[in-house]
N, C-alpha and C positions, 0 to 999 in steps of 0.2 A: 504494500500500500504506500501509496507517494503523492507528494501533493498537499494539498488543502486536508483532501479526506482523513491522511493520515495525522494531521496535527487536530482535527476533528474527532475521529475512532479509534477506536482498536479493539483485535476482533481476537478471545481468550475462548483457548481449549480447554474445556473441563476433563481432567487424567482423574484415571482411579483414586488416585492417592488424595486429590480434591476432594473426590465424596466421602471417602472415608474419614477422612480429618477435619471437614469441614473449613477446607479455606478456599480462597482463588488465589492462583497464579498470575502473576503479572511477568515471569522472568522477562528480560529483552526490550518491557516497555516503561521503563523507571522515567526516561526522559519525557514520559506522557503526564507527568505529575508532580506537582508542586512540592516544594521541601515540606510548607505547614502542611497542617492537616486538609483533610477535602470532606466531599457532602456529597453524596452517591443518592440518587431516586432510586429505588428499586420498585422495577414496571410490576404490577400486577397486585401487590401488596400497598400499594400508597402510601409509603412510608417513605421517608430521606434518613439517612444514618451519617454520624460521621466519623471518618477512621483515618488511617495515614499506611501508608508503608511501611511492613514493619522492619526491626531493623534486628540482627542476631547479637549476639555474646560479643563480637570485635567493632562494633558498632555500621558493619556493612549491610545494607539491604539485603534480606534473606529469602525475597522471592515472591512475599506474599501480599497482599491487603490486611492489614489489622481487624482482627475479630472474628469469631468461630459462627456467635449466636447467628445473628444476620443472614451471612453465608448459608445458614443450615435451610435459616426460610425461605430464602430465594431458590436454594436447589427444589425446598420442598412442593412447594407452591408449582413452580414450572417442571417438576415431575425431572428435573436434569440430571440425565445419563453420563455413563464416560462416553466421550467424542463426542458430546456436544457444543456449539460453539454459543459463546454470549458477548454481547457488545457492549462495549465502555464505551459510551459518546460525551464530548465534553460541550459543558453549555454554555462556559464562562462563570470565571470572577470562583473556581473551585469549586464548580457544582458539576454532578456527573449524569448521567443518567446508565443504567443497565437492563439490559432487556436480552431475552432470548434471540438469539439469532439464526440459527441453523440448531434444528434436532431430529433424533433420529426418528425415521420413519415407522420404525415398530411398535411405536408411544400410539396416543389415541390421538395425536396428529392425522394419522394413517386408518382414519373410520373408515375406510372401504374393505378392510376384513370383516368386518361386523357383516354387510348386503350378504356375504356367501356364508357366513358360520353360524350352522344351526342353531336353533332356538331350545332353550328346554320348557320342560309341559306342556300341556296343552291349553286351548283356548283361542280366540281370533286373534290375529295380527294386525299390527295399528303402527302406521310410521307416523310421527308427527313432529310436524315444521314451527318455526317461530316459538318454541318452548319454552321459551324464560325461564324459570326456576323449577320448571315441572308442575307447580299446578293439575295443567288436565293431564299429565302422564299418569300422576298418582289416582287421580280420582278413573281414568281408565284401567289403572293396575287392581285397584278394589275387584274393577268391576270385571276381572278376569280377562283381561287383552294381554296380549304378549307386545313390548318394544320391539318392532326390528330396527326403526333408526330412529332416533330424535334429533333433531337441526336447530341449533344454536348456536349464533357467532359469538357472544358475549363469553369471555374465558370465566369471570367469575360465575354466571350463571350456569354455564356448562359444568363448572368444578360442583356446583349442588346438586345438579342431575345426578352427576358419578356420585357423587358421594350418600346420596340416598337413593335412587331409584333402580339406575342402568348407565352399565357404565358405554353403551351403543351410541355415541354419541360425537353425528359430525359437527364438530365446533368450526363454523366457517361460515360465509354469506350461504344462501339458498344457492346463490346464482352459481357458484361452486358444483354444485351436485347436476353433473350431467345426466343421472341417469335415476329415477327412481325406482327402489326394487318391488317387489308384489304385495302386495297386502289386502286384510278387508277391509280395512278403515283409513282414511287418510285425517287428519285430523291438527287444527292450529288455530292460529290468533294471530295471521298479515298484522304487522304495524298499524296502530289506530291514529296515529297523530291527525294524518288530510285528514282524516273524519272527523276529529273532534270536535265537539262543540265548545272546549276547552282553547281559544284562540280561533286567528285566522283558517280559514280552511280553504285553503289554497288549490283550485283545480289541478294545477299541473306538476303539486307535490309528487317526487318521486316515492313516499311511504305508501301512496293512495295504487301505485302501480303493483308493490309485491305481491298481492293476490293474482297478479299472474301465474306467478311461477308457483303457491299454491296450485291454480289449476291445473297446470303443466305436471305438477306430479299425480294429481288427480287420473291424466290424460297417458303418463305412461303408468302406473300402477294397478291403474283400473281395480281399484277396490269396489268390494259389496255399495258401502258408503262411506260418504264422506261429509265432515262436521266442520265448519266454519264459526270462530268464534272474533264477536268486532265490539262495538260501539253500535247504538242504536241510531245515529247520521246515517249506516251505511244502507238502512231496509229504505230510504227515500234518497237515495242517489243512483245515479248514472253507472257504477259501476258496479251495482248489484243486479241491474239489468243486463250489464254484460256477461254479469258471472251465471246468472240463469241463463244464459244463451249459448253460454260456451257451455256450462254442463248438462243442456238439453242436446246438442250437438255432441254429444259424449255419451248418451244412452241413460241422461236424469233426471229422475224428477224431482222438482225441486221446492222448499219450501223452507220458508227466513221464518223465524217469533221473535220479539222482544220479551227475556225473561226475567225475574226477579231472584238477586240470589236469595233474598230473606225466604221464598217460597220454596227452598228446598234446604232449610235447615244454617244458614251460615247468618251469622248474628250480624246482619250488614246487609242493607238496603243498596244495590248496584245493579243497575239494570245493563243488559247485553243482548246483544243479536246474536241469535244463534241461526245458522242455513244449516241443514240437511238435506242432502242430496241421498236418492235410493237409485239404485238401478233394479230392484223389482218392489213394487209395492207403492204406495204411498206414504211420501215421511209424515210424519205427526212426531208431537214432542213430550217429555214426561210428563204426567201429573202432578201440582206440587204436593209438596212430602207436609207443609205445613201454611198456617193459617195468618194473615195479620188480624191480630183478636178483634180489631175496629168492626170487622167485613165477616165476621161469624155469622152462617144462618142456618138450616135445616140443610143444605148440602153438601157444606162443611164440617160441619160442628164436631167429627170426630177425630179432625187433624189437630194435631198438639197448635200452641201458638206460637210466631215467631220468639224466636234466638234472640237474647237482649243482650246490652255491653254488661250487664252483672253475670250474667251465666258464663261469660266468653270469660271474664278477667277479674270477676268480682274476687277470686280467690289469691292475686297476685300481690305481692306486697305495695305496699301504696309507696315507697321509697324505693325507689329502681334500686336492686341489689347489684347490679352486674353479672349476674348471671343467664344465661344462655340467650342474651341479644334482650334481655330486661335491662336497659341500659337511656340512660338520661342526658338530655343536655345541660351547657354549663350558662345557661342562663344569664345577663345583666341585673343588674338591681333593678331598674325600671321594669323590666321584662318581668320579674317577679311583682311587683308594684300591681304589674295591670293582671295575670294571671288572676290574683286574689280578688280581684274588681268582677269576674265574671262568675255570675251564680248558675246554676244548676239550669242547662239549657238554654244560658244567653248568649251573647257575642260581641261582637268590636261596640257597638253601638250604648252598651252599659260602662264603658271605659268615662272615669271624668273626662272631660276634655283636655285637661292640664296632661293628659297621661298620653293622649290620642295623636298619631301621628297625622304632620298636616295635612297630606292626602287624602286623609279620611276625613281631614277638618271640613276639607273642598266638597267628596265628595260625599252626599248624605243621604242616596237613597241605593238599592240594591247590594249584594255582599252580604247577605245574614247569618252565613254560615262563618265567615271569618272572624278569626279567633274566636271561636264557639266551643263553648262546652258539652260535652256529651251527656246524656238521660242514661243514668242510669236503667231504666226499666223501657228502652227501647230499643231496638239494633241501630249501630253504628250510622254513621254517613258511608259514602264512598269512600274508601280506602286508597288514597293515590299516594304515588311516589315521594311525594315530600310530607308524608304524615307528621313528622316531628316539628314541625314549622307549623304553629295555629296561625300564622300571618296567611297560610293558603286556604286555611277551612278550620270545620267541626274539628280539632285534634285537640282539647285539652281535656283530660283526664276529668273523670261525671265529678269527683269531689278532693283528690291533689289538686294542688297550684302546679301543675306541671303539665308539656303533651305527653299522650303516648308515649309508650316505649316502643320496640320493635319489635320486643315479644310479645307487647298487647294487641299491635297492628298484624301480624301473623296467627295469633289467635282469633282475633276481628276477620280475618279471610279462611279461617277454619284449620289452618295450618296446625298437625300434633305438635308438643313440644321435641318431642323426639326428631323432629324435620329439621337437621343441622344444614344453616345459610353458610354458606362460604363466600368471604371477600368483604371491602371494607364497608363501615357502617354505611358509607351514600352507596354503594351498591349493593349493599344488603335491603338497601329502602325501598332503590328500585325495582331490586326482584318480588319482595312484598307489594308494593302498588302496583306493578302491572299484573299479579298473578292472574290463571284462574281459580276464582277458589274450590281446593278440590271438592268439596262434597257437591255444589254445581257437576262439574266433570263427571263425579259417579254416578249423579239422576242421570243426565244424558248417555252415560257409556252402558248402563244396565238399559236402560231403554231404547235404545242403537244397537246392542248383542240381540234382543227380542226380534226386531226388525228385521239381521239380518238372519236370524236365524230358523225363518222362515223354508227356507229349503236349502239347508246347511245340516251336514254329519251334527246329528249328538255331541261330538266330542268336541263342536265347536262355538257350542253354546256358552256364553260366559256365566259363570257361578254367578247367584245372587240372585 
């Protein structure tokens, strides 16, 4: 390497003796680095550390990066083998950054072993695209599906998949995957941002076009059915017309609902489009599993009542312990000032004005949910990616001065606590807010296996 680049990078092989002892080798690139200490990013972990070169018994440089701990997590995190290569890029002023750079192909880089190596048990087969943290894998797994592939480009979200569900998992764009393998179900959640009602909604957003490649796996996999999970924008747009015309043109029949997760047991009011497509039958969609008490009448009356935030968290400490993503922010003193100001079910608008910021001072109608406190005895709001921020909505805890945790926002989407998140807490958030929450995913996938297993082997019938 020569040049610019080289005074910019440099590119370290990982030897046995690395993993084993837990350090990095620098030999031969000492002149890539400052006599003081330096400040290394390490990609994937969101952390910066600082260390130096260290130096041996005669006071000469002995080859390595100072410090074991570090080192252990970055191999661990990036899964690094011997001969793999990692890149030291320099940012200025002694800052570094490190990131993987070339790894071996026999890692879960290399998902295209999974398309051809058999499945164990039995039950239908279900690829599914767009996966974030697995949500609908899990709640398909209940309902007796077998993974053949899950597709997620996000590395920390892929590392949840592995680490709770299956570890089948191509971590890379959709657009990646030339070729889908066979299944009964094809099943995901395209990008909802074009849709959202949530900002501008941009006709010619590139997020609004991946339900292409959705159907394109549709189109070579040719499963029984397939399940389409959005935003309810997308049952009155233009591109859910197209997606019923490509998969009528594909031998389906097709039909979109808007459904409630609170109506199938998840202590949280989110409404979602759901499309099922059959290629024999007619789709129809589950029955809810449960009732909002308002709406009880003689042909409801014997479904339980909706899920509240007490049943989901009532039992959690009211002081974030730090335990398994129960975990707090570190708050301003103002910021506690106004917390206390909001009572049981109110929002920005109970703020004295001395407390209020001037934005708010401006604007004084609409926003009712922001900084809003949660009812105890009624489910949740929407659960979005920035739950820990009551400045975006409903997020402060029914009776602490505090918002949510992330373990009460993952209990809020139905998530067991045994469901280990991997990666740092803003991407821990995000895989909580955009999940699906699984007990949704299981109504749907129990009553998807029924559908298709209409004239399907026994053996193919999903449990439950």
């Amino acid at each position: 390497m020569s040049g610019t680049v080289a005074d910019k990078k440099r590119l370290l092989k990982v030897t046995a003796a690395n993993l084993k002892r837990g350090k990095l080798s620098i030999t031969g690139n000492y002149d890539f680095f400052p006599a003081r200490s330096l400040r290394i990013h390490l990609k994937g972990l969101d952390d910066t550390i600082t260390t130096h070169v260290s130096h041996g018994p005669n006071g000469k440089p002995d080859g390595y990066l100072d410090g074991t701990e570090w080192v252990r997590r970055f191999y661990e995190y990036h899964k690094i083998r011997t001969g793999d290569i990692l890149a030291l890029e320099k940012n200025g002023n002694g800052t570094y950054r490190l990131y993987s750079f070339e790894a071996k192909p026999e890692r879960h880089g290399d998902w295209h072993r999974f398309v051809h190596k058999p499945l164990r048990g039995k039950g239908p087969t279900i690829l599914e695209l767009f996966a974030g943290c697995g949500g609908l894998i899990q709640g398909f797994k209940r309902a007796g599906f077998r993974t053949v592939l899950a597709n997620e480009w996000d590395a920390s979200a892929a590392e949840t998949i592995r680490a709770n569900l299956t570890e089948r998992v191509a971590q890379c764009a959709v657009q990646e995957i030339k070729k889908f393998p066979s299944v009964d179900v094809v099943a995901g959640g395209p990008p909802c941002q074009g849709f959202s009602n949530l900002g501008e909604r941009v006709p010619c957003d590139p997020r609004r076009q991946l339900w292409r490649h959705f159907m394109r796996a549709v189109g070579e996999a040719s499963p029984r059915a397939f399940v389409m999970e959005n935003v309810p924008p997308l049952l009155s747009s233009q591109e859910y017309v197209e997606i019923k015309k490509i998969a009528t043109e594909l031998g389906y029949n097709v039909a979109g609902k808007i459904l409630n997760t609170a109506d199938y047991g998840v202590p949280q009011v989110r409404k979602r489009t759901i499309i099922i497509g059959l290629q024999e039958g007619t789709p129809s969609f589950p029955e809810p599993t449960h009732v909002n008490p308002a709406k009880k009448d003689l042909l409801n009356s014997e479904l339980p009542p909706w899920q509240t935030v007490r049943d989901a968290i009532g039992d959690l400490p009211f002081e974030p312990d730090g335990r398994n993503w129960h975990i707090g922010r570190n708050p301003t003193d103002k910021s506690k000032k106004r917390y206390r100001c909001i009572p049981a079910g109110g929002n920005r608008w109970d703020l004295p004005r001395h407390l209020m910021p001037d934005c708010w001072k401006r604007k004084t109608k609409g926003g009712t949910d922001l900084f809003g406190r949660l009812w105890w005895d009624r489910p949740s709001v929407t659960i979005r990616t920035e739950f820990y921020k009551p400045e975006k909505g409903r997020y402060l805890h029914p009776e602490a001065h505090r918002p949510i945790t992330h373990r009460e926002a993952a209990r809020l989407q139905g998530f067991p606590d045994d469901f280990d998140f991997k990666g740092s807490k803003i991407k821990v958030g995000i895989q909580i807010g955009n999940a699906v929450p699984p007990l949704l995913a299981e109504a749907i996938a129990k009553h998807v296996a029924k559908l298709i297993a209409v004239r399907k082997p026994a053996e193919l019938v999903a449990s439950g």
